[in-house]
C-alpha positions as CSV (number, residue, x, y, z in Angstrom):
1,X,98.4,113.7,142.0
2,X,99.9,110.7,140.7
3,X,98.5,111.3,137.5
4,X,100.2,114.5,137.4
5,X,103.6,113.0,138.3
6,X,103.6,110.5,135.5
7,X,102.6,113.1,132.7
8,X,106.0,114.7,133.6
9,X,107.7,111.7,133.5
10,X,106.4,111.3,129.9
11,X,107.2,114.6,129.1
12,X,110.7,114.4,130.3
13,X,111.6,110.9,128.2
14,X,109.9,112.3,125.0
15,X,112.1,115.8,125.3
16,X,115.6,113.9,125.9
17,X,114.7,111.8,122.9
18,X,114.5,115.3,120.8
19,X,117.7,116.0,121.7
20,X,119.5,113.7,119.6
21,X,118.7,115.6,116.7
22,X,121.9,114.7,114.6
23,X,120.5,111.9,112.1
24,X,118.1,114.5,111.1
25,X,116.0,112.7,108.2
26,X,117.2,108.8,109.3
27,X,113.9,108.9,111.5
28,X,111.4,109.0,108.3
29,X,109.1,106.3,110.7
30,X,109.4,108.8,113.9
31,X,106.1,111.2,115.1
32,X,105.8,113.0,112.0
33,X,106.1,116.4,113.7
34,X,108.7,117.7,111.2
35,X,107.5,118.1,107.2
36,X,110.4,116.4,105.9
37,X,108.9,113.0,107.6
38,X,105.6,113.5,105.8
39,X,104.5,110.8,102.8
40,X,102.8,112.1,99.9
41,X,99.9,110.8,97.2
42,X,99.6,112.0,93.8
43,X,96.8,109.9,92.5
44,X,96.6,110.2,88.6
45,X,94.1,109.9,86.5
46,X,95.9,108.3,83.1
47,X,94.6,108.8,80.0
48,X,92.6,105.3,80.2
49,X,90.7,106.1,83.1
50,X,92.5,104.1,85.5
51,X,93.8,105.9,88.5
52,X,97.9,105.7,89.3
53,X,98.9,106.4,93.0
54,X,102.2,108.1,93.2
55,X,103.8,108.0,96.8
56,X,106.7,110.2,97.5
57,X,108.4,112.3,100.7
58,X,110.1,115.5,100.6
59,X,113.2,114.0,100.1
60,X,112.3,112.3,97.3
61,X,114.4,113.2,94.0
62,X,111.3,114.4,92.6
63,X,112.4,114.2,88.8
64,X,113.9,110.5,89.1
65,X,110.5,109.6,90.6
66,X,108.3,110.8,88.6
67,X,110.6,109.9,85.5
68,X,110.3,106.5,87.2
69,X,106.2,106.8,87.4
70,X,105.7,107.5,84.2
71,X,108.0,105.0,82.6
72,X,106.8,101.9,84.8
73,X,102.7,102.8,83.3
74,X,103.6,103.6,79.8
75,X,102.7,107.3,79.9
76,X,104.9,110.0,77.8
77,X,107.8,111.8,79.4
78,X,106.2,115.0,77.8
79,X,104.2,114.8,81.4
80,X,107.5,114.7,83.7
81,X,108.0,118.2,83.6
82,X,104.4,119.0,84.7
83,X,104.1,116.0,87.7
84,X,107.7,117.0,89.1
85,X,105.9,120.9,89.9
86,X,102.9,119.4,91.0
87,X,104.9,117.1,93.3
88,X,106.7,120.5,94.3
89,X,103.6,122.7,95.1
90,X,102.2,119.8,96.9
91,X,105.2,119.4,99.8
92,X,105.3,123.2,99.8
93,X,101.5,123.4,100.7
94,X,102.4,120.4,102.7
95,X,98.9,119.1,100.5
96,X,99.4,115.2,101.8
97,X,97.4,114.1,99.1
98,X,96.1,115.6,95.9
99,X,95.0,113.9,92.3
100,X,95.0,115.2,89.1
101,X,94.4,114.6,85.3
102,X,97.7,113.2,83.4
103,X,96.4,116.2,80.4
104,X,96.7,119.1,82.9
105,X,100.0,118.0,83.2
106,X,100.9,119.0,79.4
């Protein structure tokens, strides 16, 4: 029964540690039970062929981001509009990773 008595012991440090649920969001680098925790990929396909991994988190200010994303490769704000809602459906399908062509994003 030993084994027993150390699961509980376990148990009992991981529930006291979920009761300090005040910083809520500080913890990004916790367990990754809650969705707000979770890291996202976008990977783009450009219009060059070349691949552009976008990572973001819930939290993320979606618009800055991928105003950010398309600035730092070159690539035409025209496509902010249409990355931010595929940023959007993607934490609200809680899809971790996804890619996608930079023209489906006209």
């Amino acid at each position: 029964g030993t084994c027993g008595y150390s699961h509980g012991g376990g148990a009992h440090s991981g529930s006291s540690a979920r009761g300090g649920g005040r910083g809520y969001g500080t913890g990004a680098m916790g367990n990754g039970a809650s969705a707000s925790s979770m890291q996202f990929v976008l990977t783009v396909m450009t219009s060059d062929g070349h691949w552009e991994r976008l990572r973001f988190s819930p939290e993320s200010n979606f618009d800055q981001q991928g105003t950010a994303f398309l600035n730092a490769r070159g690539l035409k704000p025209a496509f902010r509009a249409g990355l931010v809602s595929k940023m959007r459906s993607m934490v609200d399908t809680r899809q971790a990773e996804d890619s996608v062509d930079i023209v489906d994003l006209i």
